[in-house]
C-alpha positions in Angstrom: 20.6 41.2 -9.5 20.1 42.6 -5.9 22.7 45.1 -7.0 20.5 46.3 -9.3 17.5 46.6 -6.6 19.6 48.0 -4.0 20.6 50.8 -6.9 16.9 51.4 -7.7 15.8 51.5 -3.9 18.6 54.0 -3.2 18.1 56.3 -6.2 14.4 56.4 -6.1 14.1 57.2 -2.1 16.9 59.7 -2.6 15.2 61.5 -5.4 11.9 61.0 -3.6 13.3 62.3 -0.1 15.9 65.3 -1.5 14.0 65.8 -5.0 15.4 69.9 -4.8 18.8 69.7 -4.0 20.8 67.9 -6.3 24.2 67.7 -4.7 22.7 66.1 -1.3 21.4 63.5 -3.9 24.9 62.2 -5.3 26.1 62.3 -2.1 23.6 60.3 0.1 23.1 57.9 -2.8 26.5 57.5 -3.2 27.4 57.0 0.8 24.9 54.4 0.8 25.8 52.7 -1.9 29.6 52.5 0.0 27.7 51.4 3.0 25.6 49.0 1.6 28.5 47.3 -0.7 30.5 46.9 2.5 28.1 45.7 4.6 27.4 43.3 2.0 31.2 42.1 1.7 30.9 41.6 5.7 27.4 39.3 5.3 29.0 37.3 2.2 32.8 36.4 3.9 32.1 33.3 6.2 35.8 32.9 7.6 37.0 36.5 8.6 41.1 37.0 8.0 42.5 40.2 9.3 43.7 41.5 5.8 39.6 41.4 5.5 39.1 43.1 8.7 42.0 45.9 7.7 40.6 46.2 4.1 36.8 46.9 5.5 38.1 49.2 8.5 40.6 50.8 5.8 37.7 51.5 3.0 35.5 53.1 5.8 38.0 55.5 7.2 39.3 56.6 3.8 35.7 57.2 2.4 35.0 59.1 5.8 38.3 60.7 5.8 37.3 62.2 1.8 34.1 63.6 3.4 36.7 65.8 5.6 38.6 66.6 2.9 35.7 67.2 0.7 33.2 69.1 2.2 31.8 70.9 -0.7 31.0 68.0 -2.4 29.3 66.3 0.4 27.4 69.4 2.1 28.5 69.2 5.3 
């Protein structure tokens, strides 16, 4: 269920802050929604392995690494 706010939340202050430019929508929405599921992963695991600590460090350099790769998808 707090997936389902945390979508809400995101979508509504990204259509509310970026209402004109569609593209800067699906991509802020989407980076917080990456953000916001990892740093959710982080707040639920209670004994850290380093296969957890790989697999978080991994997911964030490969989504930052597609933002370099994919600029005109992400307006940069």
């Amino acid at each position: 269920m707090s997936a389902v706010f945390q979508g809400g939340v995101i979508m509504i202050l990204s259509l509310i802050l970026f209402e004109n430019e569609f593209l800067n929508i699906v991509s802020i929405s989407f980076t917080s929604l990456i953000l916001t599921e990892l740093l959710m992963v982080a707040l639920e695991i209670t004994t850290w392995h380093r296969y957890m600590i790989v697999a978080e460090v991994v997911t964030l350099l490969l989504y930052l690494t597609s933002m370099a790769f994919l600029p005109e998808y992400f307006a940069i």
